[in-house]
C-alpha positions in Angstrom: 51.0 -16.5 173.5 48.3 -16.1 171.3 45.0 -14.9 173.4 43.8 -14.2 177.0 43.5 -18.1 177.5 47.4 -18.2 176.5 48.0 -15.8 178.7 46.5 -17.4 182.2 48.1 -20.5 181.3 51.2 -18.9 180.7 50.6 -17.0 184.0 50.0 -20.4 186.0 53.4 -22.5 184.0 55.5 -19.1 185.4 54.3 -18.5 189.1 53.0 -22.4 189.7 50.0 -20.8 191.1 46.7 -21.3 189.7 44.9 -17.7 188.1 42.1 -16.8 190.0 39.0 -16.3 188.0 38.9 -12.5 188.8 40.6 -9.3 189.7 39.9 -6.9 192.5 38.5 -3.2 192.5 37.0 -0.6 195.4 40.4 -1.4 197.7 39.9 -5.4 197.4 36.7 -5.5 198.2 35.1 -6.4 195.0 35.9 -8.8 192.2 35.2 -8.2 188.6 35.2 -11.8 187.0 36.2 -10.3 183.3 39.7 -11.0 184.3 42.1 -12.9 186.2 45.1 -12.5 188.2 47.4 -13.7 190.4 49.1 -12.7 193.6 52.9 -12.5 194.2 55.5 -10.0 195.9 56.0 -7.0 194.2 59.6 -8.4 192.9 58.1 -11.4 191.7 55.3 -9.6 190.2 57.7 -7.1 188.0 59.4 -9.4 186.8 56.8 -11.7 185.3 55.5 -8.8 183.6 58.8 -7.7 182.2 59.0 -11.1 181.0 55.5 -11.7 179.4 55.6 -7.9 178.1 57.0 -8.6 174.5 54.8 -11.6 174.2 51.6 -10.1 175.0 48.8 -10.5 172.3 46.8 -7.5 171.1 43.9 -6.9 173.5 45.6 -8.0 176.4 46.9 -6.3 179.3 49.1 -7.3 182.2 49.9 -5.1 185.3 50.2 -4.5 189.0 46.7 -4.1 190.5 45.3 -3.8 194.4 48.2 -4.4 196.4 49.4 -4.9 200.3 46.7 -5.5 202.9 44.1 -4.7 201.1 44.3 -8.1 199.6 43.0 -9.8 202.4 43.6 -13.3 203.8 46.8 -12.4 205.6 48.4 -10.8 203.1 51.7 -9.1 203.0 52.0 -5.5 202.5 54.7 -6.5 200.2 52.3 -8.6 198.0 50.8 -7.4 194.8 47.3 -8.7 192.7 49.2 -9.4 188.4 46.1 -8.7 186.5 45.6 -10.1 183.6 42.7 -8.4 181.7 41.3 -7.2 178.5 41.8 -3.9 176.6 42.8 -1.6 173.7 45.8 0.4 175.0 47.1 1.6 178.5 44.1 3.7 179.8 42.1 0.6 180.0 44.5 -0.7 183.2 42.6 2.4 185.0 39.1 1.3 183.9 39.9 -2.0 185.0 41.1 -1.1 188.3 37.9 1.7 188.2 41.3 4.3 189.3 39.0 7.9 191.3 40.3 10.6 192.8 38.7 10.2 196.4 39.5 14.0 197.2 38.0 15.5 194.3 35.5 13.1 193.2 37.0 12.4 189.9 35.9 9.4 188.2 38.6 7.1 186.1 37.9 8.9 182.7 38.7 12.2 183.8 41.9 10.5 185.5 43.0 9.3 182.0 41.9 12.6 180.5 44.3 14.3 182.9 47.1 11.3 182.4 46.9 11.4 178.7 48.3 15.4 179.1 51.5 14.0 180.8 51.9 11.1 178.1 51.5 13.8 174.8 54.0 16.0 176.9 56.4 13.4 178.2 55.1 9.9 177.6 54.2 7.3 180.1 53.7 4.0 180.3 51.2 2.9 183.2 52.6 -0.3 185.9 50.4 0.4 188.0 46.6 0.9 188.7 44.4 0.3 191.7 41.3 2.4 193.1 43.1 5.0 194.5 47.2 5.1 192.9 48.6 4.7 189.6 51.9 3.8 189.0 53.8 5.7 185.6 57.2 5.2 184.0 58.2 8.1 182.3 59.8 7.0 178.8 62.0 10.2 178.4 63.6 9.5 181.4 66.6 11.0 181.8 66.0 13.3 179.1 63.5 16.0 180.6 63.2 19.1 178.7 61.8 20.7 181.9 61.7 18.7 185.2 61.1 21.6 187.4 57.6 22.0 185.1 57.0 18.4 185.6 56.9 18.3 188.9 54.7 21.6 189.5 52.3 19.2 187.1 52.5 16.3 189.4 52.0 18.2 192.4 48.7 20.0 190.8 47.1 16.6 190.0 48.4 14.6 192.7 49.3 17.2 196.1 49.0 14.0 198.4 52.4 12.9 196.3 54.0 15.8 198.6 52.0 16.6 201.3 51.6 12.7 202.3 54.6 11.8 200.1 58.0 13.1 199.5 57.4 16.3 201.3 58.0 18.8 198.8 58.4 19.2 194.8 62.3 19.6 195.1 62.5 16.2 196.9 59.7 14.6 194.0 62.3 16.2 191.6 64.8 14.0 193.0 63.0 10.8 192.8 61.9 11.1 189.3 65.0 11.9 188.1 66.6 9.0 189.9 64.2 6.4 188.8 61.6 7.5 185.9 59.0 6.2 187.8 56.5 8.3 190.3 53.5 6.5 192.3 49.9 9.2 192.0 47.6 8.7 194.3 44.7 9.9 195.9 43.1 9.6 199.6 
């Protein structure tokens, strides 16, 4: 794959689906016709990215955008928009998405201000992005120098992760260290 263009038809030879001429943003409701994606089930959708990952040209990004019901048209809250967009590194996924912080009215840079903390400190690698949740892999997973710190960090920029979530910072603890992965998100 040598460009964006490479990309969607990649996309389309993979899935048999044709790429829609847009993502989603604002919870579905809005399409931004810079980029394209495709919808599949969540399964589906990892793996196609895990495939196209290595392949993917400079400048273009691939990841798991609005999701579920949100969708529309019937869909499955299993189902997940692939986007297929345009950027210089990771934090672009968020301004794609247009990731805020509904609560406390933070806007998508100050998001990726906040994110880019957690990456210096324990790197991340962002899945996921829609209006209001991001989805991070931690890289140094297993290998925490200080989980318990972590997880007091998570819970200061995301407290819906335990009070909607897993119910407390011991029982985040347990998920992070079990997968490497943690869903933020904001409501």
């Amino acid at each position: 794959m040598r460009n964006f263009q490479d990309v969607c038809e990649w996309v389309k030879r993979e899935t048999g689906q044709a790429v829609r001429p847009y993502s989603t943003y604002d919870f579905g409701r809005s399409k931004d016709c810079s980029h394209r994606s495709v919808i599949l089930s969540q399964t589906n959708a990892a793996q196609l990215i895990q495939k196209a990952m290595p392949s993917l040209p400079e400048g273009v990004l691939m990841f798991t955008g609005t999701s579920g019901t949100r969708l529309g048209d019937g869909r499955r809250e299993e189902d997940v928009e692939v986007v297929i967009g345009c950027g210089k590194d990771q934090w672009d996924k968020l301004r794609i998405a247009r990731t805020i912080d509904c609560n406390r009215d933070w806007t998508t840079e100050e998001i990726i201000t906040r994110l880019k903390r957690f990456d210096e400190k324990y790197g991340i690698s962002i899945f996921h992005a829609e209006t209001d949740d991001v989805g991070i892999e931690f890289l140094c997973w297993p290998q925490f120098d200080d989980l318990d710190q972590l997880c007091q960090e998570i819970y200061e920029f995301c407290p819906d992760i335990v009070h909607q979530g897993w119910g407390s910072v011991k029982d985040l603890k347990e998920v992070i260290e079990a997968t490497g992965l943690i869903h933020l998100w904001w409501d």
